[in-house]
N, C-alpha and C positions, 0 to 999 in steps of 0.2 A: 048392778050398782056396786062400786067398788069399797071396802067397807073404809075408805077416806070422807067415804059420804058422809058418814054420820057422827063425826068428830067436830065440834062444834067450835067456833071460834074464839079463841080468849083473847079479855082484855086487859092489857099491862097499863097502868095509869101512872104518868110520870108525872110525880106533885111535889114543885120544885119553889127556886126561884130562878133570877135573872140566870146564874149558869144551864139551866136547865130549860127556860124560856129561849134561849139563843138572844141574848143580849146583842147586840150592832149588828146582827148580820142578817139575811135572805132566811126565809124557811128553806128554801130548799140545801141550806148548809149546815142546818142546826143537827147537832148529833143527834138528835131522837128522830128526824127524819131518817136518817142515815142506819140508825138502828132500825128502824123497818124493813129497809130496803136489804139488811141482815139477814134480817128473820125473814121474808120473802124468798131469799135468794136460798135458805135451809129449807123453804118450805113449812117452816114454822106456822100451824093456826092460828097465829098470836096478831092482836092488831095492838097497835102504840096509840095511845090516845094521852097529848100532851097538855094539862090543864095549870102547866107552870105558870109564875106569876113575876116579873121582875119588881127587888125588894119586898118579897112574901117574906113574913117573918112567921116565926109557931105560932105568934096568936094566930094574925089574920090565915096561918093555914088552918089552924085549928076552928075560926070563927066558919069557913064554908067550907068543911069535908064533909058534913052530915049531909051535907044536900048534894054535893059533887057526887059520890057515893051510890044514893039515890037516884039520882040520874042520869049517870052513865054505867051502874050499875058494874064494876070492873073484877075482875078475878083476881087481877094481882092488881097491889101498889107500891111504887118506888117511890120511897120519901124520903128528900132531901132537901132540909131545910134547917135553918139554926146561923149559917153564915149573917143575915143580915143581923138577926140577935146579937150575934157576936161582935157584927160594926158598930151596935147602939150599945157595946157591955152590958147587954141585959144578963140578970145573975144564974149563970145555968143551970140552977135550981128551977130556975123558972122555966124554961127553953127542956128542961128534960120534961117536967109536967105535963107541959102542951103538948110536947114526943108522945107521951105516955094515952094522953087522953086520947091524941090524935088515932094512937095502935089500936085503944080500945074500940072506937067505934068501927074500925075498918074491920077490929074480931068479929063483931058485933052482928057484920053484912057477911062473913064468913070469907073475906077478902085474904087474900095470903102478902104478907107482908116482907119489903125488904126494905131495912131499915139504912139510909147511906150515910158512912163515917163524911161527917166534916171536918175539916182541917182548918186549919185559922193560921195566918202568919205570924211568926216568934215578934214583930215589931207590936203586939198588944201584951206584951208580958209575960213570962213564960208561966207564972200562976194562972192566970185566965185561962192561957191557952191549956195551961194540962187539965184546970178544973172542967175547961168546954168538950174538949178531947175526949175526955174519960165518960161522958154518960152516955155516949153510942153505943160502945161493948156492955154497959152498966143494964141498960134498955134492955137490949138483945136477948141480956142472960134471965131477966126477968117478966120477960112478955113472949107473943110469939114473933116478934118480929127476927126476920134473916139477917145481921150485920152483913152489909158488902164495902167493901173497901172504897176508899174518895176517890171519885172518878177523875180526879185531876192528878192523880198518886202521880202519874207518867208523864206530868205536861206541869204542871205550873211552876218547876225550877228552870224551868225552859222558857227564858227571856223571847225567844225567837215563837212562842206559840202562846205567849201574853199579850192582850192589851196592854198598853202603858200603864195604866191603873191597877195592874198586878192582882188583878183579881178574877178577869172575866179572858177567857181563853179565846184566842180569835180563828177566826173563820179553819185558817190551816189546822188548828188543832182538833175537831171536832169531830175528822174521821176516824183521829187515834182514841177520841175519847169514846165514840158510838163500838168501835172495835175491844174497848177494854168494859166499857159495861156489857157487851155482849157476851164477854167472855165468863164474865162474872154471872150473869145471869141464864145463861144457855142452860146449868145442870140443873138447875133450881125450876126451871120453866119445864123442861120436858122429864115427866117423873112416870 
């Protein structure tokens, strides 16, 4: 028995929303697909299990993580959430709360946390946008979660790998984005 045997398999939990669901397009094009097929191809023991939700906002993520949790039972989670927040100007007092509650319970299951920077477009006002901005690293520095950088950092000035809606990245861009969270995530996973 070769001692690979006995390395058990972890699970990374992407709990998103529609960016993270694969808005408009095939599962087999959505970047969290494509980030498996990463980690596969490293040999990684890691499995993806994606429970995004398109227009999940911190309540409704906050309302089912105790039972998601529960029963898929995961080692890590990648949470990224707060853009819809950000559509409805919910007040990121509030949007950081839910963040916060959200970390707590995932400490709670002894889950390892990476917490992802959302970005919001300067057309919601650049007040909004630095009050929303700001409590990712605010979080980070005050819980245990990982800050990782918005996974669109490298794709959403890039009109040719947007939907028209300027929001949701399309099909072509999904492999630069499973490539840049991979990248982000790679040291953090194998420790």
């Amino acid at each position: 028995i070769s001692a690979q045997a006995d390395i058990k398999t972890k699970y990374l939990l992407i709990y998103g929303d529609s960016i993270s669901a694969g808005y408009g397009m095939s599962k087999e094009n959505q970047w969290s697909v494509l980030l498996q097929e990463k980690i596969n191809n490293e040999n990684l023991r890691i499995k993806v299990i994606n429970s995004s939700v398109s227009g999940e906002t911190t309540s409704g993520g906050l309302a089912r993580i105790r039972q998601t949790i529960e029963s898929l039972r995961p080692d890590y989670l990648l949470l990224e959430l707060g853009g819809n927040d950000a559509l409805r100007g919910y007040p990121p007092k509030k949007i950081a709360a839910n963040l916060e509650e959200m970390i707590k319970i995932a400490d709670s299951a002894s889950v390892k946390i990476f917490l992802m920077q959302i970005r919001i477009p300067p057309n919601y006002g650049s007040r909004y946008q630095k009050a929303l901005e700001s409590i990712y690293p605010s979080i980070a520095s005050k819980t245990s979660a990982t800050l990782i950088p918005f996974m669109l950092e490298e794709v959403a000035l890039n009109e040719d790998l947007m939907l028209p809606d300027g929001i949701h990245p399309k099909a072509s861009a999904q492999p630069l984005i499973a490539d840049y969270v991979y990248r982000q995530l790679k040291p953090l996973l194998i420790h």
